[in-house]
N, C-alpha and C positions, 0 to 999 in steps of 0.2 A: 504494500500500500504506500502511496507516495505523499510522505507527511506537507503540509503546508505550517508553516508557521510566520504569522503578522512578524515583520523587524519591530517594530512599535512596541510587540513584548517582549523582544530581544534587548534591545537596547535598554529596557527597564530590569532585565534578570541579570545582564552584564553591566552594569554600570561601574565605571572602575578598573575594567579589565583588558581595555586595551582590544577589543573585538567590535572590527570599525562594521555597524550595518545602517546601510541608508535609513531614514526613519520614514520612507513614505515607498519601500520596496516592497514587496511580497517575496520570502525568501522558499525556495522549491528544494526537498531535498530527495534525492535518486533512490529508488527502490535499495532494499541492501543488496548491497554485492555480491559475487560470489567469492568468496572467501577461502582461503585454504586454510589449512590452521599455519601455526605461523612457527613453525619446526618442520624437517625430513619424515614422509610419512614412511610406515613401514618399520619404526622403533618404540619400544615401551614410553610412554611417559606418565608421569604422577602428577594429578592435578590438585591441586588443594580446596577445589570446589567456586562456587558462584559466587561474589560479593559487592557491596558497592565501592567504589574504589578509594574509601578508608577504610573500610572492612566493621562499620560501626553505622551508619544512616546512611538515608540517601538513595537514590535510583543505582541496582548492583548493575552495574557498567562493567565489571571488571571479571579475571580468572587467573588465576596463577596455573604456570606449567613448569614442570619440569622433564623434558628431555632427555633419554639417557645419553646422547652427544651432546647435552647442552649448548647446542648451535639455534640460535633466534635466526630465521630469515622471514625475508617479507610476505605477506599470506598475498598481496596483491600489488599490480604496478603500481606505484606510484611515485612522489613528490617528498624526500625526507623533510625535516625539519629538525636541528638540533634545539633541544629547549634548556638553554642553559641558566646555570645554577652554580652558586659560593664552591660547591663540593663538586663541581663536572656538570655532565650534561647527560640528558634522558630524549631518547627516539619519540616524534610521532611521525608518522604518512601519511600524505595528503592524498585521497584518489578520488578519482570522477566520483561526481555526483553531491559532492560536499560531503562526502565521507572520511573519517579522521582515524587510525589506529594509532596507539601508544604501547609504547616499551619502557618499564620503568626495572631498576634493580639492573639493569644489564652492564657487563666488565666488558672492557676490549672492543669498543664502539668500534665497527669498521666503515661506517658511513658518513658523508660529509653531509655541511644543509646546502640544501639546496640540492642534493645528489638526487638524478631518477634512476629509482630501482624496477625489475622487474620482479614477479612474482619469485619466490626461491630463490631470491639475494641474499645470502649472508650480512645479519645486521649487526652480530655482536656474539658475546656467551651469556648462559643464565648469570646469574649473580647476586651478591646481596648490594650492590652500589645505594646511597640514599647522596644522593647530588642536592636535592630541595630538603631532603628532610623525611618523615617516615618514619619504617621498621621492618625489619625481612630476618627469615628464620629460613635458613637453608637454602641456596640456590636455584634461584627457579625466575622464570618472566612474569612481571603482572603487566597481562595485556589486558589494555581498555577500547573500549568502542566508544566514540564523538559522531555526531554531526554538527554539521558547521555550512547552516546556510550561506549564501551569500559569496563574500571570498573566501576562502578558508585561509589562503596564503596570510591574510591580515589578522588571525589569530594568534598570533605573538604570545607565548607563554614565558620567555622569557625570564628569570630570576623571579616568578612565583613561587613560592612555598608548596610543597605537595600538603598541606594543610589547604591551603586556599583553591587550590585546583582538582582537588579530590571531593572539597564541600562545595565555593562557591560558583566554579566555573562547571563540577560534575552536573550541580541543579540544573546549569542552564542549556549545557549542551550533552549532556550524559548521556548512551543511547543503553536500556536493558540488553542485555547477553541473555537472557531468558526468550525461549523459540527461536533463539537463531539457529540455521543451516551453516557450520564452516566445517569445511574439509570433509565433510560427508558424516559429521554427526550432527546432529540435535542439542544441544546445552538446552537443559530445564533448573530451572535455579529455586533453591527448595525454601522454607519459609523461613529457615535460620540461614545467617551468615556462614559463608565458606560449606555450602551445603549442593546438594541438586545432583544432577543426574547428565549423564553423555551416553545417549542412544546412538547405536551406529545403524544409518539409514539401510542399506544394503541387507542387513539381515537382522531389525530392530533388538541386536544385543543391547543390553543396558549395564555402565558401569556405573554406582552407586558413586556419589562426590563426598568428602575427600575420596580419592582411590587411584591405581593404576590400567590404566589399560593401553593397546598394543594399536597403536594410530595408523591404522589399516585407513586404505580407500575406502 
């Protein structure tokens, strides 16, 4: 379904933020994409389950993974962006449609800003990094979903706080991980935090969230 959202209540949820949207635009944002997951399929990985992305309120935007190559690549072409920060810097990608992924925690960043990736570029390793700020317990990616009507380029997160971009910037532009389709599963996101489910479409197995399973097509 292809969300519409007034800038008029963009520009009132981002005030502050540095997320330039015309105030008299209609901002259109593109079906979801198709998504691969955002690791080499075909290897174990441990998820830590669904959550918002501070793992305490808020719209759960977010999923931790852990790969057993701990190799992060891109689940789809697009636009890096480095979002830098006192402690380093943290991935998002820009792609068609006003669609936004984020990579946060990730060591050994191998992409530049402004760099275009294709799907299955190596972006970096799992890691515990906190660049903005945070908390991380064992190696692994907290990958987030955004939309970003309008430009997304003009989303600047630059030297926020993952405090402030996890609460104020998640309200506004957060997208649920609950019923998404990526890389041929299902993510269902359960009532508690770090909870839910990954159905693999192909032959509706389900792996219960926290848990492991083997990231088949």
């Amino acid at each position: 379904m292809i969300k519409l959202r007034l800038a008029v209540l963009l520009v009132a949820a981002t005030a502050g933020l540095g997320l330039a949207v015309p105030a008299t635009a209609t901002a259109e944002v593109a079906p979801f994409p198709a998504l691969a997951l955002p690791f080499k399929a075909g290897q174990q990985v441990y998820s830590a389950g669904i959550h918002s992305d501070d793992g305490s309120t808020g719209v759960k935007n977010a999923i931790d993974f852990s790969p057993a190559d701990r190799t992060v690549r891109a689940p789809l072409a697009g636009t890096v962006h480095l979002q830098h920060c006192a402690g380093g810097d943290w991935v998002t990608i820009d792609h068609d449609g006003g669609w936004r992924t984020g990579y946060y925690h990730m060591e050994g960043i191998e992409v530049t800003d402004g760099e275009h990736v294709e799907a299955g570029a190596e972006l970096g390793s799992t890691g515990n990094a906190l660049p903005c700020g945070g908390s991380s317990t064992g190696a692994h990616v907290h990958f987030t979903l955004w939309t970003l009507p309008g430009a997304p380029a003009a989303a600047n997160w630059d030297g926020k706080s993952f405090a402030e971009v996890s609460t104020v910037v998640a309200a506004a532009s957060g997208e649920p991980v609950d019923g998404k389709s990526i890389g041929g599963w299902r993510f269902t996101a359960g009532a508690e935090q770090y909870t839910g489910t990954a159905t693999h479409l192909a032959d509706n197995a389900v792996t219960q969230l926290p848990g492991r399973f083997r990231a088949k097509l």
